[in-house]
KEROTOR-624083 format. One line per field, with one value per residue (C-alpha): residue number from 1; x, y, z; chain. Coordinates in steps of 0.001 Angstrom, whole numbers, padded with zeros to 6 digits. Each point is the difference from the previous one (the first is absolute). Example, Ala and Ser with C-alpha at 12.3 -4.5 7.8 and 13.67 -1.06 7.14 Angstrom:
nr	(1, 2)
xx	(012300, 001370)
yy	(-004500, 003440)
zz	(007800, -000660)
kette	(A, A)
END
This chain:
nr	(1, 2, 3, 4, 5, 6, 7, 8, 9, 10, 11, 12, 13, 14, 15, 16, 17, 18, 19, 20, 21, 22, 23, 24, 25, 26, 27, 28, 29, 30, 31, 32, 33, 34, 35, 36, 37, 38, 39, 40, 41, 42, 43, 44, 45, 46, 47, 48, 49, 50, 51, 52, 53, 54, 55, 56, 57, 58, 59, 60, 61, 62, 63, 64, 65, 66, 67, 68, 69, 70, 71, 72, 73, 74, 75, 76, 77, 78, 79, 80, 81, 82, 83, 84, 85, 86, 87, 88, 89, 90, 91, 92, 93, 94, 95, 96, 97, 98, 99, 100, 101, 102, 103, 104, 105, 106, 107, 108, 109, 110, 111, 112, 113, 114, 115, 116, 117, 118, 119, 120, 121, 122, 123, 124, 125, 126, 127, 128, 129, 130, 131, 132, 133, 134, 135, 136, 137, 138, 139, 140, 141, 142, 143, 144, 145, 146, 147, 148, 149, 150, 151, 152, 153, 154, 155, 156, 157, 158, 159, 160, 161, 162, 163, 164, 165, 166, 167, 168, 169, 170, 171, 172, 173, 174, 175, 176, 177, 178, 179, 180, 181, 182, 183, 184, 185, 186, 187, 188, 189, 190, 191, 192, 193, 194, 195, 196, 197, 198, 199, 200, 201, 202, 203, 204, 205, 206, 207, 208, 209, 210, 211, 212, 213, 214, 215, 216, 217, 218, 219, 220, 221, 222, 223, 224, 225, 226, 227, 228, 229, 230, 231, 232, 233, 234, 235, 236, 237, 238, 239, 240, 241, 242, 243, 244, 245, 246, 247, 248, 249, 250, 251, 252, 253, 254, 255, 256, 257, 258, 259, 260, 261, 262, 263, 264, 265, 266, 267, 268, 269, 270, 271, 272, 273, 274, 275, 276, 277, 278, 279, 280, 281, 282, 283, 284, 285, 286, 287, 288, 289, 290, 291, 292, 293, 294, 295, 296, 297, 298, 299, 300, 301, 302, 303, 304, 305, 306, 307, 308, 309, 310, 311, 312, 313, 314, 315, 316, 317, 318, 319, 320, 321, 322, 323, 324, 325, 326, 327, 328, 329, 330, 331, 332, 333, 334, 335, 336, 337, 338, 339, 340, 341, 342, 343, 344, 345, 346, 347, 348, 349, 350, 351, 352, 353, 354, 355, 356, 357, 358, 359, 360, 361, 362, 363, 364, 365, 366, 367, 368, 369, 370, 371, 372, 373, 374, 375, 376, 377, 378, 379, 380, 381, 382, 383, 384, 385, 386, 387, 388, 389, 390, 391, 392, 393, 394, 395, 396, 397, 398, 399, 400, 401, 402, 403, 404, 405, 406, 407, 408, 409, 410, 411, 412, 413, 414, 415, 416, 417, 418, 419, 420, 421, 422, 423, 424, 425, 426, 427, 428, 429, 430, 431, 432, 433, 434, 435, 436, 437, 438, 439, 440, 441, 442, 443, 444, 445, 446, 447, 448, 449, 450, 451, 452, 453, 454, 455, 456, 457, 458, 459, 460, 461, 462, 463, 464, 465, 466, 467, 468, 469, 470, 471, 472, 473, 474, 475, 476, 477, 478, 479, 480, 481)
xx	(014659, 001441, -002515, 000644, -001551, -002847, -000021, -001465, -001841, 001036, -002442, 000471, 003774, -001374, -002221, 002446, 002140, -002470, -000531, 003134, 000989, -002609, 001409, -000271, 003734, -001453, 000307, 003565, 001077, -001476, 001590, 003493, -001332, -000103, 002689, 002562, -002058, 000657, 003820, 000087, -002143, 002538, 002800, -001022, -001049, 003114, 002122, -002089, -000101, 004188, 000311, -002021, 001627, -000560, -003178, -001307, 000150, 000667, 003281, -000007, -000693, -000254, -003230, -001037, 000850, -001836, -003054, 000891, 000313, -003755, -001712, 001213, -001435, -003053, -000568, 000330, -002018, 002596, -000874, 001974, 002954, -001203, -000296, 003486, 001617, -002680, 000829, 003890, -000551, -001915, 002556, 003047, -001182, -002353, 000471, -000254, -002243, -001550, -000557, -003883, -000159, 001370, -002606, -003055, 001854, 000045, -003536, -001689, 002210, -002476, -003153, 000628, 000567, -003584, 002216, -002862, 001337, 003526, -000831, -001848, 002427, 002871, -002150, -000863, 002887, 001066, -003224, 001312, 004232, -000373, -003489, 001744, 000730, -001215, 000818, -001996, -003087, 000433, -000003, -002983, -001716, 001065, -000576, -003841, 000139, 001286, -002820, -002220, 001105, 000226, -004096, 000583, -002212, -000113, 003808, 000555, -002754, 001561, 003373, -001132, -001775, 003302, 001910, -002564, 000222, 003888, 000300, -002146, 002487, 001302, 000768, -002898, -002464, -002709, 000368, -000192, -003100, -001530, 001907, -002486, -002967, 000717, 001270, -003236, -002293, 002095, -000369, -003980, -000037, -001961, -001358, 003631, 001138, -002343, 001045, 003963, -001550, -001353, 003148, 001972, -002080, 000343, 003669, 000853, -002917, 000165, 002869, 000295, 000423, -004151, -000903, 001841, -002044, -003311, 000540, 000894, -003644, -001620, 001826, -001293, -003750, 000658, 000727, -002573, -002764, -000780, -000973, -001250, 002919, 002279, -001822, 001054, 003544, 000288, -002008, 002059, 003454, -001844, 001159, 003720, 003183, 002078, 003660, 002232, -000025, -003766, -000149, -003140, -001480, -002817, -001037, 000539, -002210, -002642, 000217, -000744, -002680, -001661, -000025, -001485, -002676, -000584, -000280, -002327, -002772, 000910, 000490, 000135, 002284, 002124, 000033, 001000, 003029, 000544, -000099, 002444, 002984, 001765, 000309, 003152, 003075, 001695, -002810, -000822, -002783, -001238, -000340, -001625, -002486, -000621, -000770, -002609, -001454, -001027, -001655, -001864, -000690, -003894, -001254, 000180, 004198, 000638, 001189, 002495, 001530, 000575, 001247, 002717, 000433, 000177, 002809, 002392, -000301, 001909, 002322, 000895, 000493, 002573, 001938, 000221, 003502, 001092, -001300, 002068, 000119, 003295, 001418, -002980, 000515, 002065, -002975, -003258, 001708, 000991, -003333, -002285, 002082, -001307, -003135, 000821, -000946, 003052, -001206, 000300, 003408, 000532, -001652, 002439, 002762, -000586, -000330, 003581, 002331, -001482, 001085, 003671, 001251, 003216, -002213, 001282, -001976, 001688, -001294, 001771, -002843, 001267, -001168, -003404, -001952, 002180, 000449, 002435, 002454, -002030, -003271, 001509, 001294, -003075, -002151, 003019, -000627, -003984, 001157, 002312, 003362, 002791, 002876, -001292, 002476, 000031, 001319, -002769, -003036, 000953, -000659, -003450, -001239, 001241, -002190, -003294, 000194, 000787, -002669, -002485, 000216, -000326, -003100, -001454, 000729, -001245, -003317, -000460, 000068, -002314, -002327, -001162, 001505, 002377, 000549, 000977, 002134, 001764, 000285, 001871, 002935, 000418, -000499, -000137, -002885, -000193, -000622, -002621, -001468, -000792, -000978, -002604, -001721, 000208, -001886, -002798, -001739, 001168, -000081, 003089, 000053, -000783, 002576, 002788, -001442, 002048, 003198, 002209, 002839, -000183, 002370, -001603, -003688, 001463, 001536, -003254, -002099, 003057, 000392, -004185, -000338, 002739, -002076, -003372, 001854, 001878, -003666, -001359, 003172, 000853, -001674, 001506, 002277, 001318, -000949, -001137, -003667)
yy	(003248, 003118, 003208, 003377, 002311, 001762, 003153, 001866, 002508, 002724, 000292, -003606, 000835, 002768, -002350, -003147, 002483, 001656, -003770, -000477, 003331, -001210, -003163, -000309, -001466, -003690, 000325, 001748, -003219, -002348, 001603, -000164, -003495, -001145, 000808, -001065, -003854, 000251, 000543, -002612, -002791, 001002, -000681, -003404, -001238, 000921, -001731, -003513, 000120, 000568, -002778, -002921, -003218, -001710, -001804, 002995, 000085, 003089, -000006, -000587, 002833, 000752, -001219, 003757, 000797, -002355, 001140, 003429, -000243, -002517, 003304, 002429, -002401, -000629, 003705, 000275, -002937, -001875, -003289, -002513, 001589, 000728, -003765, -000568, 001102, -000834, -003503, 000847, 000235, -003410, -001856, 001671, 000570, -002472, 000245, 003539, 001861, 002187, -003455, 000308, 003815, -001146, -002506, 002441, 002711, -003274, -000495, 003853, 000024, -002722, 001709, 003553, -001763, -001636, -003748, -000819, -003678, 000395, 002440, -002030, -002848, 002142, 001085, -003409, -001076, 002997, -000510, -003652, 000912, 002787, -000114, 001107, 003388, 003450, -001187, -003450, 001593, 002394, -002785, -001796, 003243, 000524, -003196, 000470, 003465, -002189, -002623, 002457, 001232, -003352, -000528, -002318, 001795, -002972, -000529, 003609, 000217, -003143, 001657, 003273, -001595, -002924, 003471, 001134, -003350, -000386, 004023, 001255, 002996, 000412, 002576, 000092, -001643, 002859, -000151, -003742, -000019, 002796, -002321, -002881, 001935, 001791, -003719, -001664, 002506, -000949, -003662, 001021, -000948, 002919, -001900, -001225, 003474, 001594, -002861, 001380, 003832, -001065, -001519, 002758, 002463, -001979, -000174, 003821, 001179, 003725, 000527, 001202, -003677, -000271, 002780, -001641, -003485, 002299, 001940, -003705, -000914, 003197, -000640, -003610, 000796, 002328, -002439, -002441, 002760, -000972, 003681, 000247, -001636, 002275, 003217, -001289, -001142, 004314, 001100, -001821, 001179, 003379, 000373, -000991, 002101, -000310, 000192, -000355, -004284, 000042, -001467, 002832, 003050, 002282, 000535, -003462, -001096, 002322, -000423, -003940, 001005, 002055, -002568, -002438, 002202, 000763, -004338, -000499, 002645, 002743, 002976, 002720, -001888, -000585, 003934, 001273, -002770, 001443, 003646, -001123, 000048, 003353, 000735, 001450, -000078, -002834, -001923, -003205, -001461, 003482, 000492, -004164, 001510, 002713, -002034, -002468, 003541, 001265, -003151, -000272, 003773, 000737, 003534, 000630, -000536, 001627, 002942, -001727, -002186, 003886, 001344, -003040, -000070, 003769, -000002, -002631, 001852, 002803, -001836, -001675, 003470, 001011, -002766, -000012, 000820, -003284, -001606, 000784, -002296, -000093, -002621, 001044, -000954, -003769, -000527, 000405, -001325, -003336, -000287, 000461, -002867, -002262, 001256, 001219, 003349, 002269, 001661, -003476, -000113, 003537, -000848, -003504, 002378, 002474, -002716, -002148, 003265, 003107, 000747, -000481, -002403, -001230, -000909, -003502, -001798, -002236, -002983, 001144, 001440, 002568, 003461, 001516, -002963, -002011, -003092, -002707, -001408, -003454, 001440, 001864, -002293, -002078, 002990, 001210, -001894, 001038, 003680, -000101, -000155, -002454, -000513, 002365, 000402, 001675, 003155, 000492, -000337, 003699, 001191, 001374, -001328, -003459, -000017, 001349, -002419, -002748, 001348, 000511, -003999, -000997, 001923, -001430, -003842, 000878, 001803, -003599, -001822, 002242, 001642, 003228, -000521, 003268, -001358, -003570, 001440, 002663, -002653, -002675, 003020, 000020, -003111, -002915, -000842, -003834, 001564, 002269, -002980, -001285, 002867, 000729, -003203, 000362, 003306, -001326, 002917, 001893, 003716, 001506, 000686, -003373, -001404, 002852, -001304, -003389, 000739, -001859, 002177, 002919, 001936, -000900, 001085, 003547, 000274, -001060, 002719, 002549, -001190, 000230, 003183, 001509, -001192, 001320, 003644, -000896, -000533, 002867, 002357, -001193, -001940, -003403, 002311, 001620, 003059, 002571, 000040)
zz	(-025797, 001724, 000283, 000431, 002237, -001477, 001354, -003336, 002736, 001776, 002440, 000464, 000896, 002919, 001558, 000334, 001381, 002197, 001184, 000167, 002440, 002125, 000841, 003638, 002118, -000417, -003765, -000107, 002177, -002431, -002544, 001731, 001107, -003814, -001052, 002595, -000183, -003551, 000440, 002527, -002301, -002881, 001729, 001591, -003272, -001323, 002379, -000215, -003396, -000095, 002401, -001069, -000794, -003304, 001226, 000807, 004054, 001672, 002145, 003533, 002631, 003142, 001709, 000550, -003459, -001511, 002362, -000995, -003745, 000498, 001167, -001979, -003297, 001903, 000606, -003275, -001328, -001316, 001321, -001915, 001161, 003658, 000340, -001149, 002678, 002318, -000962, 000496, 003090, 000524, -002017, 000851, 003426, 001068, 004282, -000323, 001709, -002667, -001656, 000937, -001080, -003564, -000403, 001040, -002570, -002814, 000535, 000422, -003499, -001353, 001556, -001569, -002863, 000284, -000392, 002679, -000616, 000794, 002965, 001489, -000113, 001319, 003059, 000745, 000132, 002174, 002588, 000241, 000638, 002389, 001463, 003645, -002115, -000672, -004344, 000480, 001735, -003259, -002069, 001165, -000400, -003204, -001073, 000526, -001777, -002778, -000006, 000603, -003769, -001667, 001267, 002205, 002612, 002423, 000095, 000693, 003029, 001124, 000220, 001088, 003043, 000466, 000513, 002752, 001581, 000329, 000619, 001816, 000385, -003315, -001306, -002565, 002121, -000349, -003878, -000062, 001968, -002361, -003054, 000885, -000415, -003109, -001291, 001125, -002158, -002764, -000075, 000373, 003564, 001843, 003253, 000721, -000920, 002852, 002250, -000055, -000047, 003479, 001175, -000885, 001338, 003328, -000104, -001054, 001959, 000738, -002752, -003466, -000959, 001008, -001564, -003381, 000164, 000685, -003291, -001572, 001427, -001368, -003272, -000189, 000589, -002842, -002204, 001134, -000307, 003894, 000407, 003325, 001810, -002370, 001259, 003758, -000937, -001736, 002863, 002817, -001795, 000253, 003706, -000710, 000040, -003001, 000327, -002692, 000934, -001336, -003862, -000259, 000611, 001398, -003685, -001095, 001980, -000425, -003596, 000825, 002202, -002527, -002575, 002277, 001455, -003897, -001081, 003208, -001384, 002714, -002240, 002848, 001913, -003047, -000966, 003474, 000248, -003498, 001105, 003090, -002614, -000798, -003190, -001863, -003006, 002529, 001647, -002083, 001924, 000022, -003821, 000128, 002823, -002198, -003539, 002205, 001566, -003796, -000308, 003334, 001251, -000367, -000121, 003790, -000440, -003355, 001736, 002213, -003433, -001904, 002459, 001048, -004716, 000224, 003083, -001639, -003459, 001720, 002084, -003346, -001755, 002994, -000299, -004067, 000258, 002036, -002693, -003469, -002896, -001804, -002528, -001663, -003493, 000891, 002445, -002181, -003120, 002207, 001825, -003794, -001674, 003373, 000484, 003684, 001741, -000070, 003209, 001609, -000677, 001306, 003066, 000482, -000777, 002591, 002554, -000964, -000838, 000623, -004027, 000800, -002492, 001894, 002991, 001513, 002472, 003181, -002405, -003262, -001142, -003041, -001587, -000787, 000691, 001875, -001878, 001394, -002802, 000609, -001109, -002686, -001471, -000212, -001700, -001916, -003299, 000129, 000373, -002921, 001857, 000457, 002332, 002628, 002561, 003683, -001598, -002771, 002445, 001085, -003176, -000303, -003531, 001449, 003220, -001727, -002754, 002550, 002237, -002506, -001331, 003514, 000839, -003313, 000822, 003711, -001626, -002052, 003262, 002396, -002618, 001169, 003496, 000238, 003713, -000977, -002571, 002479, 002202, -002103, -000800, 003400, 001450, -002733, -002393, 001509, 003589, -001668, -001229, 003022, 001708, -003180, 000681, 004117, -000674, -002239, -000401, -002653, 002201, -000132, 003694, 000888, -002168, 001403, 003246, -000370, -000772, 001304, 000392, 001878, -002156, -003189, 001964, 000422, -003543, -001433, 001747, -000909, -003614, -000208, 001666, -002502, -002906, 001124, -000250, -002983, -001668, 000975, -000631, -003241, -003253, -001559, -002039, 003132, -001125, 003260, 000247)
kette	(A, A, A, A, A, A, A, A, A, A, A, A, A, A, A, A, A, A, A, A, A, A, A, A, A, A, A, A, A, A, A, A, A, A, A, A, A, A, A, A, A, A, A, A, A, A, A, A, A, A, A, A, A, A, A, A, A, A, A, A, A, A, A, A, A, A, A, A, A, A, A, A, A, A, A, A, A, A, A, A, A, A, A, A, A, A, A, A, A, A, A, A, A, A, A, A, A, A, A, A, A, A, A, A, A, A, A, A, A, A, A, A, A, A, A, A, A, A, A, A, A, A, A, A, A, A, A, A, A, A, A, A, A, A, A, A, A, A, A, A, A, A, A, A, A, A, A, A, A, A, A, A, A, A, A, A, A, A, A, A, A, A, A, A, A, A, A, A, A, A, A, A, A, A, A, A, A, A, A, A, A, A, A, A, A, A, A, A, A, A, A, A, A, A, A, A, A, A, A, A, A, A, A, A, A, A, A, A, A, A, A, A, A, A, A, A, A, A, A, A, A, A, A, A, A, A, A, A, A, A, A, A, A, A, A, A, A, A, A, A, A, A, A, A, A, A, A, A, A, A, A, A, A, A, A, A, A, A, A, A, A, A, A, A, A, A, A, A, A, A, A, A, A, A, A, A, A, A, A, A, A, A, A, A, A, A, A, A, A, A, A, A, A, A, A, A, A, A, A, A, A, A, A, A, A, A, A, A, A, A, A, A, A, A, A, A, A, A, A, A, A, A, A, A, A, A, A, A, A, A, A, A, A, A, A, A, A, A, A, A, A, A, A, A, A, A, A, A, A, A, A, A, A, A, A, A, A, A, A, A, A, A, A, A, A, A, A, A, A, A, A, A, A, A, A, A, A, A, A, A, A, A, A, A, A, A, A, A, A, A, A, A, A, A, A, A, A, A, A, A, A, A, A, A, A, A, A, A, A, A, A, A, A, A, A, A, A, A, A, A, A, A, A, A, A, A, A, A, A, A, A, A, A, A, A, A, A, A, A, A, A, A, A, A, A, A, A, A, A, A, A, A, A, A, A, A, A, A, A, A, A, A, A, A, A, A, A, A, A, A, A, A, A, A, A, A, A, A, A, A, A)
END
């Protein structure tokens, strides 16, 4: 089904175009971005289509066509016609050098697909052809991130710590070390998970790389409720420096600190590390610090809690204008029929577009809410639509209906988990999964704590923050309060 826009507002006109005027020089070059990639994936298609045989083979290239055309369909998600000519190549080409490139393109294909199975199988074979190269150390790393989402938790240590063995100066040697760990915890192996903390700790000493496997220690104690040792692991990350290499930060862990000081019965101890967080419209752990404050402060801090309550309320009214709500009517009338928060979606949609509905992403990501043309098509027949293509997911009624059915089905699986939920748009619901029951606790911090991905950490706190001031600013209707 094809939907119009719904702009039945006027003043819902002024503020996407507000929005819209307001677009910073990133934006404009996403926008140019978009549509030249959707010329260029046109006009490929076009030409292997015209030029297929009668069994349906593409014709032969060029190797660096074929690698060419491969990217431009991965970009864009296409992967069933990425790995044709990534398999051009192999056939057509088999002692040619991009040969190994092709095969670590055919299987990332597979993986961003979630075909764990036939990823996995792909980078084995890869790890085991070319193990003297930069694409076989790849694939034996990749192969273990692909265990490591089938459950097989001891296979994907075991490869993991088989790539820290034969490379001890790979190129993802820190990550493999901090890999292990992370793996270990999920196969419910904590002693042999503090075992490889020490290790790496020993071998990165003095680098960001140590400073990562002592947050991976505070995190664990965490999650075994082993509160004493986790007040040392926050405490000793305390007098780090975090650069932009460190998987946390200052707040993080104070947050972490706070709720451990809070589990081991030390209440003052819990409300200054608490206290230590600022407070504001963008700080995430500050608004958590603030929510275990209310809960904690006694008589002699009451002051301190208004005051920090009374400070963000006005940094929230200044900033009421970064923070419009347009597509008004398709939004609340989408998120009623699903029994999702509007204002949720609002938030998401600040975070992936910035309200510009021909936003495209380097991952062929499209419009409001940035759905690939994989995804939408999966959630396309719950939303009421059929034979979505690339072109319609820049349509705005198309993204929020699309949107909306995902947030429900990700609301089924993490029930009253607004961070697991956030977290799966972003960075896959079977990752989340894992990291939800890592965490244990069911804190929100704690759980944000985990994730995996250092991209999907910072959208999380972004999407969150944008929520907590969509709450406040407007009601479920999105009317202004």
């Amino acid at each position: 089904m094809k939907l119009k826009h719904s702009f039945s507002n006027f003043s819902v006109v002024v503020v996407v175009t507000a929005v819209a005027l307001a677009l910073s020089q990133s934006d404009v070059v996403r926008f140019v971005f978009a549509q030249s990639s959707e010329s260029t994936l046109s006009a490929i298609r076009r030409s292997d289509v015209s030029s297929k045989d009668a069994q349906g083979n593409i014709s032969r290239l060029t190797p660096a066509e074929h690698m060419r055309r491969a990217a431009i369909y991965m970009t864009n998600r296409a992967f069933a016609e990425a790995r044709q000519h990534w398999q051009s190549v192999i056939n057509y080409y088999p002692q040619d050098s991009r040969v190994p490139e092709a095969m670590l393109g055919i299987g990332r294909s597979y993986f961003q697909a979630k075909d764990y199975p036939r990823a996995y199988s792909k980078f084995d074979e890869l790890a085991q052809k070319y193990s003297s190269l930069k694409e076989g150390r790849e694939g034996l790393n990749y192969s273990a991130a692909a265990l490591l989402r089938m459950s097989r938790f001891q296979e994907a240590a075991d490869r993991y710590a088989d790539y820290i063995t034969r490379f001890p100066k790979g190129e993802r040697i820190d990550t493999a070390h901090l890999n292990v760990i992370d793996t270990l915890r999920e196969a419910n192996r904590p002693q042999d998970a503090l075992t490889w903390i020490a290790k790496t700790k020993q071998r990165f000493s003095g680098s960001a790389t140590e400073t990562n496997a002592v947050f991976a220690e505070l995190r664990l104690q965490v999650a075994e409720n082993n509160w004493p040792a986790a007040i040392a692991a926050a405490n000793q990350l305390g007098t780090r420096s975090f650069n932009r290499l460190v998987l946390t930060s200052p707040n993080e862990v104070a947050y972490l600190r706070g709720f451990s000081y809070e589990h081991a019965g030390q209440k003052q101890q819990a409300i200054a590390a608490y206290l230590s967080i600022p407070d504001g419209p963008d700080s995430y752990y500050g608004w958590l610090a603030s929510k275990r404050l209310k809960k904690l402060a006694d008589d002699s801090k009451e002051t301190l809690v208004a005051q920090r309550q009374d400070k963000l309320n006005s940094s929230i009214v200044a900033v009421a204008d970064s923070y419009p709500a347009p597509y008004r009517q398709s939004l609340v009338k989408a998120a009623k029929t699903r029994k999702v928060d509007p204002r949720f979606l609002l938030a998401l949609m600040r975070q992936e577009s910035v309200f510009n509905p021909q936003a495209k992403s380097p991952a062929g990501a499209r419009g409001l809410l940035q759905f690939t043309i994989d995804a939408a098509q999966k959630y396309a027949r719950g939303a009421g639509l059929s034979n979505v293509s690339e072109t319609q997911l820049y349509q705005p009624d198309t993204s929020i209906l699309l949107g909306a059915e995902y947030v429900e089905e990700l609301s089924s699986m993490f029930p009253q988990q607004l961070e697991a939920v956030a977290a799966s748009y972003n960075g896959g619901e079977d990752n989340v999964a894992r990291w939800v029951t890592r965490a244990r606790h069911k804190d929100p911090g704690v759980f944000t704590s985990e994730i995996g991905f250092e991209e999907t950490k910072g959208y999380v706190q972004k999407v969150m923050a944008n929520y907590r001031v969509y709450t406040q600013l407007y009601t479920q209707d999105l009317v202004r309060r």
